[in-house]
N, C-alpha and C positions, 0 to 999 in steps of 0.2 A: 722671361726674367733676364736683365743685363747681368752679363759674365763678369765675375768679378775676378779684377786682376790679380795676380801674386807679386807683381814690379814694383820696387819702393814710390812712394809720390814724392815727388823733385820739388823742393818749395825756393825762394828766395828767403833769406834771412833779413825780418825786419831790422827797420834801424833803431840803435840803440835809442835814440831819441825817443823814438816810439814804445818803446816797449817803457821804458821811463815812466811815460803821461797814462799811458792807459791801464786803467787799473780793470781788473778780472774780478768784477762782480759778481757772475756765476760761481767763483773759486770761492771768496767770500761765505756765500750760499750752502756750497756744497759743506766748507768746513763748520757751518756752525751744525748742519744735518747731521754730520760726525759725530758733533758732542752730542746732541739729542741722542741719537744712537749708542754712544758711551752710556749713558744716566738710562737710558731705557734696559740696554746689556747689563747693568750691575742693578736693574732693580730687579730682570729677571732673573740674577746669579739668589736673590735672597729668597723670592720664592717656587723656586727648580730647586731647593736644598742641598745647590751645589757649594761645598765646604771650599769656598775659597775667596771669601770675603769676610767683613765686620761682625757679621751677623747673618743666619741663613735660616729660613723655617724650611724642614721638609716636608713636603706635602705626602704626608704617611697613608693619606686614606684616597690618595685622587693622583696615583701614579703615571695614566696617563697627561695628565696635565703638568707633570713633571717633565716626560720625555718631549712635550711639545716645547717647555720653556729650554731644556739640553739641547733640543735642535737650533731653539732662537740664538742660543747663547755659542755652540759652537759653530754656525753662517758667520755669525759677526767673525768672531776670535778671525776666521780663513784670512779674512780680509780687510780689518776697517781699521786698524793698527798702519798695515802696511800704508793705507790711502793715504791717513794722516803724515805719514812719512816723505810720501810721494809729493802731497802738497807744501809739506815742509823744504823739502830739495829743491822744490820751483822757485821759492821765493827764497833763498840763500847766497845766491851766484850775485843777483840785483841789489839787495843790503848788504854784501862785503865792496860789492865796486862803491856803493855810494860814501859809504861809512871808510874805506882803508881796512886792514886787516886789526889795527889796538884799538878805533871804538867799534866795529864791528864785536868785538868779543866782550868788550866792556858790554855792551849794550846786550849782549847774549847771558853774561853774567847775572845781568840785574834781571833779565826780563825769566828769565829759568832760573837762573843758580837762586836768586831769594825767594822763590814760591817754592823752593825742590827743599832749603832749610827749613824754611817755616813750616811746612807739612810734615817734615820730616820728625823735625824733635819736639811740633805743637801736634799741628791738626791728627797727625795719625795715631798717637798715645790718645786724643779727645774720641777719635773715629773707633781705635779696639774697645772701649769702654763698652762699646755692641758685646761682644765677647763672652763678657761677664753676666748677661741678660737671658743668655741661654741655657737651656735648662743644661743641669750638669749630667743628668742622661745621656744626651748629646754632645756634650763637649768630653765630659769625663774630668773637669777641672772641678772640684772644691777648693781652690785656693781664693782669698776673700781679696776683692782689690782693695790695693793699697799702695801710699806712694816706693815703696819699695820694688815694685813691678815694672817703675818708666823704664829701666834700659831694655826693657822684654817689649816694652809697647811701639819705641821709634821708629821709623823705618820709612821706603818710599813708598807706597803701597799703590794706587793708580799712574801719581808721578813719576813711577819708571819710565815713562815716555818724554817726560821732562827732561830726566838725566841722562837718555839714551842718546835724547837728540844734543844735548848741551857738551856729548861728547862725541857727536857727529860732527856738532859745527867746528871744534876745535879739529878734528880730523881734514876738516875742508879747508880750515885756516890754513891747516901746515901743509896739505898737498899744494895749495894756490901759490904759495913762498918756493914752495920747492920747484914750479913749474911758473913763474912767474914769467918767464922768457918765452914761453911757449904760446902763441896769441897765434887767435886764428884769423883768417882772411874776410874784413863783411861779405867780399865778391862772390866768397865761394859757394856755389849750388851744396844746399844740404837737402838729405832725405831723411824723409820719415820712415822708419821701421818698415819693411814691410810682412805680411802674414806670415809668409816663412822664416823669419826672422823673433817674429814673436812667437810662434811657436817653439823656436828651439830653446827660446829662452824658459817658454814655460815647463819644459824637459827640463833644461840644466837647475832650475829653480828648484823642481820637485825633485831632483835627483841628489842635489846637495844637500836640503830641508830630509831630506829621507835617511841621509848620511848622518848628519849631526843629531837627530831625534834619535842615534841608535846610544850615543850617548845621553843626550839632553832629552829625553822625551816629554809629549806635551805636558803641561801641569808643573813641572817641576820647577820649584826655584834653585835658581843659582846669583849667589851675593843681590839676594833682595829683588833680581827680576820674573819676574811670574813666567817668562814667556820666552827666553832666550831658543827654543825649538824654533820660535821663527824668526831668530836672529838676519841668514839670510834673507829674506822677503824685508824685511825692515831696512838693512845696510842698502840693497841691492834697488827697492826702490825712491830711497834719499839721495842714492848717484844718478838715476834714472832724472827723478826730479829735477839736478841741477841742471841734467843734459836738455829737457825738456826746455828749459825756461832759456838758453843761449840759443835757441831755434823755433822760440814763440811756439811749441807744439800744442800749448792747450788753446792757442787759438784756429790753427791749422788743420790740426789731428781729425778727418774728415768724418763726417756722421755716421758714413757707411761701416768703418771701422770701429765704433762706438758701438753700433749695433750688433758689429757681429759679435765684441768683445760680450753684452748681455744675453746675446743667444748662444756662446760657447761658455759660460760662466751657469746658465739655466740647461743645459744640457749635460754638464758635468756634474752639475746637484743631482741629477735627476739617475746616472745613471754611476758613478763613481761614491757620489756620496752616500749612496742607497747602496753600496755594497760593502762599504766602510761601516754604515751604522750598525747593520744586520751582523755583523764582528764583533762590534762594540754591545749589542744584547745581549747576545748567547755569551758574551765575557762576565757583562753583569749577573746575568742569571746564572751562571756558574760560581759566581762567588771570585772570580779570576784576581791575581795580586797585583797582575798585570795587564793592562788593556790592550791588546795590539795595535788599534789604531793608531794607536799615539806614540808609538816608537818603536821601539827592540829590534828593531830588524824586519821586523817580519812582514807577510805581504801584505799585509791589511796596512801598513802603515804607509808601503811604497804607494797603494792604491788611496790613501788618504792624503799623502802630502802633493800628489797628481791633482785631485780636486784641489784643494786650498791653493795649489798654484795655478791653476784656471781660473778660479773665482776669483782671486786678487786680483790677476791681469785685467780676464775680462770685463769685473766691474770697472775697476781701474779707467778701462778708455772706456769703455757705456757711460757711469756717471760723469764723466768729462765733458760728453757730447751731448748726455741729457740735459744738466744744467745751464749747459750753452746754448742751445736750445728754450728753455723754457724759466731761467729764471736768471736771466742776465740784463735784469730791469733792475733800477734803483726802488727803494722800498723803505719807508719809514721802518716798518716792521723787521724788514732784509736787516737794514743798518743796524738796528739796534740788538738781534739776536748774532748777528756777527762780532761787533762791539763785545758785545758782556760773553763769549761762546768760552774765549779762556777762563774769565772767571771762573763761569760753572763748569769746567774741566774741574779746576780746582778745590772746590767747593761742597760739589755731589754729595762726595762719599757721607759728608758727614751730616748731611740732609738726608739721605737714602736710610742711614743707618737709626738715628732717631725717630723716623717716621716710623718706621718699620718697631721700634718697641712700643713707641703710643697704639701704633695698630695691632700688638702680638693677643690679644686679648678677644680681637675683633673676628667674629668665624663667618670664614668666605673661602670662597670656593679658589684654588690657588691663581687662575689665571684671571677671577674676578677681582681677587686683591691683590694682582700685578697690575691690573689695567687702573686700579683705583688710586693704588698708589704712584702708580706714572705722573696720573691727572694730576694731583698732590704735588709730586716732589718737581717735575720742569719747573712749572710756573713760580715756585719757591724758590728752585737754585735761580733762577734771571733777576727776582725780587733784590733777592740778596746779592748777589754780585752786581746789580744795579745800584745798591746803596755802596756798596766796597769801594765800588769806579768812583764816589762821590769824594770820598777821603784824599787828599795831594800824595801820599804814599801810592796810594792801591791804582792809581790812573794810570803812572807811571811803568808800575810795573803791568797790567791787565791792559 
């Protein structure tokens, strides 16, 4: 077996030109895989009867099949937020040089800021309507809907990633202003990351994500965001991203490192996340008010934000190198689920959620009528955000 080095890899900086024309079809790929993965993650949130969606059935007589869809749903959460972030950062640096700094943000406005309103005081008052469908044994609500309820029902409810990043970009806008004299050299040799480097990152990442979950712990909202515990991993890999994209690294970023990033990401599930879980049962099974994994300080939480900050990395450069790799070919099919992948970001929830009361009726086994309604809801949310793209408003903005 060749010895793998720890010395950063020395690359030349493409030229800008080049980076310009060629577009990253794999990137493409990877991100519509993301939404898939969103719309698969909150079909599993509905039947894992985990309380923190529109609508939840708990699967009261088939618990295991519950803890299989907790495990699905907390793999994602470690890490496929952050991904979308990372691939967001890459393409940020390249539309503010084209665009100037006022339509860059115009153009940030329209394409976020009026899907972030219109979900906001429409689609997600339409989307809690789920709510009202559940039996009030489980919610504990008898109050009858009515329009008296809208200012209880607005809110951003998936689109926090919308609003997070629309106040990312303004954060990139004002740091570029502030450092606009600061320009780097094309000549100069850059390097790529090397292991030691990413590993300390992965330290500082779980060391800080461990700090702020002593306040923020997982689960908790704070002003409407679900998820502000992995605030770090979000900010930290949107800076990563734009660093990424001034040194062409998702074209560079070499295979070897791809790999190892998936076999240090499957070796931390394997042996970190399995000791985090086994906390997290004997929590549940105690009746506990508080989980440790998920924050307080305590060690199961230090030993849970370790994993999620492996997994993130790791997949992070794995899927980078896999998709480049294996799916960096043009594709009718590629194009068109790339195309429509925002729409059906925006869209899901309220596919997910109607589906899910036509089917409450329907008796199946929990992870059969997860699998049944996956089938179901994809190919509906593309349907319909294919019709959306048709309208001269919805093109614009999707």
């Amino acid at each position: 077996m060749a010895q793998m080095s720890l010395q950063p890899t020395v690359i030349s900086p493409i030229p800008a030109t080049a980076a310009k024309t060629s577009r990253l079809i794999f990137i493409d790929h990877l991100r519509a895989a993301l939404v898939f993965l969103v719309v698969l993650h909150h079909v599993a949130v509905v039947y894992g009867g985990i309380p923190a969606f529109y609508y939840y059935e708990p699967p009261v007589n088939a618990p295991l099949a519950g803890l299989m869809l907790l495990v699905f749903v907390l793999f994602n959460q470690a890490w496929f937020m952050g991904a979308f972030f990372f691939v967001a950062g890459y393409f940020t640096p390249g539309a503010f040089e084209r665009k100037g700094p006022g339509p860059f943000l115009k153009d940030r406005l329209v394409r976020l800021g009026i899907p972030l309103i219109i979900f906001y005081f429409v689609l997600n008052p339409i989307a809690s309507i789920g709510y009202f469908f559940m039996p009030a044994s489980l919610t504990g609500n008898t109050t009858p809907l009515t329009w008296h309820l809208y200012p209880y029902l607005i809110g951003m409810g998936p689109m926090w990633f919308v609003a997070m990043l629309l106040i990312f970009s303004f954060g990139y806008t004002v740091w570029r202003r502030l450092t606009r004299n600061q320009t780097s050299s094309p000549a100069r040799q850059v390097s790529l990351p090397g292991y030691p480097a990413i590993g300390l990152f992965i330290l500082a990442l779980a060391l800080v994500s461990y700090l702020i979950r002593i306040v923020i712990p997982i689960g908790q909202f704070v002003l409407g965001f679900p998820s502000l515990a992995y605030f770090p991993q979000y900010l930290s890999f949107f800076v990563l991203g734009t660093v990424a994209a001034r040194h062409n690294w998702f074209r560079t970023l070499p295979n070897a490192m791809g790999n190892t990033g998936l076999v240090t990401a499957a070796v931390a599930t394997v042996v970190l996340f399995s000791i985090a879980f086994i906390s997290l049962l004997i929590a549940l099974e105690n009746g506990a008010s508080q989980l440790p994994p998920f924050g307080y300080g305590t060690w199961p939480s230090a030993v849970y934000a370790l994993w999620d900050s492996a997994v993130a990395v790791g997949l992070g450069l794995g899927l980078i190198t896999l998709f480049r790799r294996y799916f960096d070919v043009e594709s009718r099919l590629g194009a068109f689920l790339s195309q429509h992948s925002y729409a059906v970001y925006i869209i899901h929830s309220l596919v997910i959620v109607y589906l899910a009361i036509l089917l409450r009726e329907v008796e199946l086994e929990p992870l059969l009528k997860f699998g049944v309604a996956a089938a179901i809801v994809v190919p509906t949310s593309f349907a319909i955000a294919y019709v959306l793209r048709k309208t001269p408003l919805a093109s614009r903005i999707f």
